[in-house]
C-alpha positions as protocol buffer text, in pm:
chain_id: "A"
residue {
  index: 1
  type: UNK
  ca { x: 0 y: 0 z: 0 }
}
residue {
  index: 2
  type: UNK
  ca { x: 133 y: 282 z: -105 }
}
residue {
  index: 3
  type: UNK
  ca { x: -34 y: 695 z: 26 }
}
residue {
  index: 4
  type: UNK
  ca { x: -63 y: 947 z: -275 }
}
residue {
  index: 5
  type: UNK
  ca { x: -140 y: 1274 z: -182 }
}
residue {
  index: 6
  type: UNK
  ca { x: -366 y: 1523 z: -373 }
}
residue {
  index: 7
  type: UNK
  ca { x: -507 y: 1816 z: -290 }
}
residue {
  index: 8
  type: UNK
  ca { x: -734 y: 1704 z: 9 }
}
residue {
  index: 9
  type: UNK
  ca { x: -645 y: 1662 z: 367 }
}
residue {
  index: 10
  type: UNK
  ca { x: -637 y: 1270 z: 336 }
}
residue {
  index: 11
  type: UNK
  ca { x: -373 y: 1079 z: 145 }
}
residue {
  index: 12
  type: UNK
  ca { x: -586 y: 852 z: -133 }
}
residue {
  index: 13
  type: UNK
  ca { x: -449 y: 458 z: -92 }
}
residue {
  index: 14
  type: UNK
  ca { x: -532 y: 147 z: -236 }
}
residue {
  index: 15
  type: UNK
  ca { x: -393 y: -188 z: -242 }
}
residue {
  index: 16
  type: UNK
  ca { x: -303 y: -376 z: -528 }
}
residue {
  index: 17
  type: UNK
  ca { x: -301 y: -760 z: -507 }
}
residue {
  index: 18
  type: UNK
  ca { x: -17 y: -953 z: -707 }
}
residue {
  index: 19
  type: UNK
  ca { x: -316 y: -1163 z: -848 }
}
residue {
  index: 20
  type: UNK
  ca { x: -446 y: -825 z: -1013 }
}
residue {
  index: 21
  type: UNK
  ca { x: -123 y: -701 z: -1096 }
}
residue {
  index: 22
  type: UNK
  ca { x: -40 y: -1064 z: -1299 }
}
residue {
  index: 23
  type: UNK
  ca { x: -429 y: -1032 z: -1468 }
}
residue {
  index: 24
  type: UNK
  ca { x: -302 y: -673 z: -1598 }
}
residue {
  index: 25
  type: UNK
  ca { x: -15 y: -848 z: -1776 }
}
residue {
  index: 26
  type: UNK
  ca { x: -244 y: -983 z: -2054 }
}
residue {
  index: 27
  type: UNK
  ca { x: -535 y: -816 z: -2031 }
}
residue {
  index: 28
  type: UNK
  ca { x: -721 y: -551 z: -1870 }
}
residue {
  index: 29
  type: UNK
  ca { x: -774 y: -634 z: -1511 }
}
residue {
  index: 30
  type: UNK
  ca { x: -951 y: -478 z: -1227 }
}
residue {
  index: 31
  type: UNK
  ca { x: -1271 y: -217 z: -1181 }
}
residue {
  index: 32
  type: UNK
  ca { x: -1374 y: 66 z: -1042 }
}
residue {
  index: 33
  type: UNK
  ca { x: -1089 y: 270 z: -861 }
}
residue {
  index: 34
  type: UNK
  ca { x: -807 y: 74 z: -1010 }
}
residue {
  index: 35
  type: UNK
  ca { x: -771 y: -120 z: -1370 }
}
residue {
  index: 36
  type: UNK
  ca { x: -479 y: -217 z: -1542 }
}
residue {
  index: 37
  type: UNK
  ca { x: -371 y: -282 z: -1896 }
}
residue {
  index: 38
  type: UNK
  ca { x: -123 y: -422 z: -2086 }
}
residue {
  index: 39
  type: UNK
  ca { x: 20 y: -193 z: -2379 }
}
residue {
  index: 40
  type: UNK
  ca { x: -121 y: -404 z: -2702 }
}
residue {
  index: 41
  type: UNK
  ca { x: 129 y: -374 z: -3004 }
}
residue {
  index: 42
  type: UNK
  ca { x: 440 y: -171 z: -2773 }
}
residue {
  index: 43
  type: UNK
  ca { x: 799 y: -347 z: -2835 }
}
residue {
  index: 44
  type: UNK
  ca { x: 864 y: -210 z: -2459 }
}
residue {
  index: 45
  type: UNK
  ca { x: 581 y: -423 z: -2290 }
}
residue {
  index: 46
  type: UNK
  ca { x: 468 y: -159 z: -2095 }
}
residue {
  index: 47
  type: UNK
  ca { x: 171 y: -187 z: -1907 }
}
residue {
  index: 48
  type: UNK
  ca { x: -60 y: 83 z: -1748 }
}
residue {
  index: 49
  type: UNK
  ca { x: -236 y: 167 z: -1444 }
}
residue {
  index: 50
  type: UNK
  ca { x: -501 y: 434 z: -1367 }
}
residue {
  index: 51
  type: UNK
  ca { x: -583 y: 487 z: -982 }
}
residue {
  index: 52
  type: UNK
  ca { x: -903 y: 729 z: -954 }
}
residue {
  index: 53
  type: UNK
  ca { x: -1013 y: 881 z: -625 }
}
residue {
  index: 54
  type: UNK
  ca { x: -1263 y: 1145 z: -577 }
}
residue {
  index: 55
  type: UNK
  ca { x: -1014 y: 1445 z: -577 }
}
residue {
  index: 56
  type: UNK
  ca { x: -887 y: 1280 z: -939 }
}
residue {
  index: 57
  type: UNK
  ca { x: -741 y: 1035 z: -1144 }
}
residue {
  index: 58
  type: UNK
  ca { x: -383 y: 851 z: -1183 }
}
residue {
  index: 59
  type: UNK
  ca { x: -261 y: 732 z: -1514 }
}
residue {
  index: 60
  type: UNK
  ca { x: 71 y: 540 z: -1472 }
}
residue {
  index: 61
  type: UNK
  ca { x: 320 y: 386 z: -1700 }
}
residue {
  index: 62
  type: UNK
  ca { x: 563 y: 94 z: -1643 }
}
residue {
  index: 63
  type: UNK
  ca { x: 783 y: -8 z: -1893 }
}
residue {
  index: 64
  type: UNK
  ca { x: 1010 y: -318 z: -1840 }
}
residue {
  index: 65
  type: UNK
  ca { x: 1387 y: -237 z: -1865 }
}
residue {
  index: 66
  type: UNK
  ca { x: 1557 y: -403 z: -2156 }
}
């Protein structure tokens, strides 16, 4: 669990479970605050993450190192 802070009082947190993380690896994975993709037709294999809280919304890349 990791705290990301916006621009409320309370950190926004969630928890992501290996089982959802490995899902996200070949296909999309999760629902509602979190879902996770991987990047279809990208040499890199990146996959992506979006986190959404009700002060916004998180849109993360990983890219695996060559």
């Amino acid at each position: 669990m990791a705290p990301f802070f916006t621009d409320t009082d309370e950190p926004a947190e969630w928890v992501l479970g290996r089982d959802l993380l490995a899902d996200g690896l070949t296909g999309s994975a999760g629902c509602g605050d979190i879902r996770i993709w991987p990047a279809v037709g990208r040499g890199d294999q990146a996959m992506y993450l979006v986190l959404r809280s009700p002060a916004g919304t998180a849109l993360l890349e990983r890219r695996q190192r060559a």
